[in-house]
C-alpha positions, 0 to 999 in steps of 0.5 A: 412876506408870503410863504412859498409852499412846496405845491406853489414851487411844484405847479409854477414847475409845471407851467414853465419846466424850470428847476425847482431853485429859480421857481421859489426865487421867482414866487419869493420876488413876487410874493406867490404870484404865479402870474408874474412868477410866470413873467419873471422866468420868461424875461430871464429866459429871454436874458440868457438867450441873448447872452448866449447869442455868440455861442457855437451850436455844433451838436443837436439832432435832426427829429423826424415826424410822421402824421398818422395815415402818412401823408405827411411828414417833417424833418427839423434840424435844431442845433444847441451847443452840446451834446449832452443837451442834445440827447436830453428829454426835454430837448426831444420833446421840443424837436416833436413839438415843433414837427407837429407845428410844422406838420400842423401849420405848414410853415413856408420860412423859419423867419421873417427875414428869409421870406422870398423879397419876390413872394414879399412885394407880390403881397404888398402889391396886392395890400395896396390895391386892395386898400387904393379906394380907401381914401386913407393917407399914405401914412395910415395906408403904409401903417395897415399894410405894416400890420397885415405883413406883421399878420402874414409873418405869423401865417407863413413863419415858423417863429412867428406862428402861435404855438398849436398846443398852447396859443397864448406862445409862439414858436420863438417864446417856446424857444426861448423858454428852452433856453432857459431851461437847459441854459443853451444856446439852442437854434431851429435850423431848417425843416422840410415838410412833405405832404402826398400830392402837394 
């Protein structure tokens, strides 16, 4: 068995922001690789988001953002269960983040499934046309357009779009990864992005 030094403990703390205790576990499990330490931490915060999916989210904040010059700006409201997550540090960190996402990459939705069913069949309408002269079966054709809509998704939803600080996450592993490190259910409920002239 590999032994895990304080610096291994220290840099694995530093990647994922979880305690100290779960990121020694998770080195001792994978013999001091970080790599799959990293992996370890991220399915267990997948884990505790599901198991908290039932629970209540009565406390939280609203974070607004202003872009320097102020011509933009964004409001997000992101709801967790307790105050007291409410008012930590790492929980205002991730409210900016995401305004800087939003502020970045100008979201249309929060999720897939609330893309307007009208703007959905208008794309797919023109997927299809622009694949007709193809010549592809309708089963390739429908797994193309299942791709572009996977594409879109990423363009359009917040959830789905990569994280501008650190594109190997999206906005929903970011989430997740919070989960686990504050141990609450935490949700992004809404936003509003404004920008002079749009």
């Amino acid at each position: 068995m590999v032994k895990i030094s304080l610096d291994l403990i220290q840099r694995l703390r530093e990647r994922t922001g979880v305690g100290m205790m779960d990121c020694r576990k998770a080195l001792e499990a994978t013999d001091g690789d970080v790599e799959k330490a990293v992996e370890i931490l991220r399915k267990k915060g997948a884990d505790v988001a599901a198991k908290r999916a039932g629970n209540a989210t009565s406390e939280g904040l609203v974070q607004a953002y202003i872009h320097p010059g102020s011509r933009i700006g964004v409001l997000v409201e992101i709801d967790c269960e307790t105050d007291f997550v409410a008012r930590t540090n790492d929980m205002k960190q991730f409210a900016n983040d995401v305004c800087l996402q939003i502020a970045a990459m100008k979201p249309l939705y929060l999720n897939p499934e609330d893309v307007d069913p009208q703007y959905l069949n208008k794309e797919k309408e023109i997927m299809r046309s622009q694949l007709a002269d193809s010549g592809k079966p309708e089963k390739v054709l429908n797994q193309i357009i299942e791709g572009k809509l996977f594409k879109l998704y990423s363009d359009i939803c917040l959830m789905k779009q990569s994280f501008v600080k650190n594109d190997q996450l999206t906005i929903e592993d970011l989430l997740k990864d919070m989960i686990a490190k504050l141990g609450e259910k935490i949700i992004i409920r809404r936003f509003i992005r404004y920008e002079i002239g749009t």
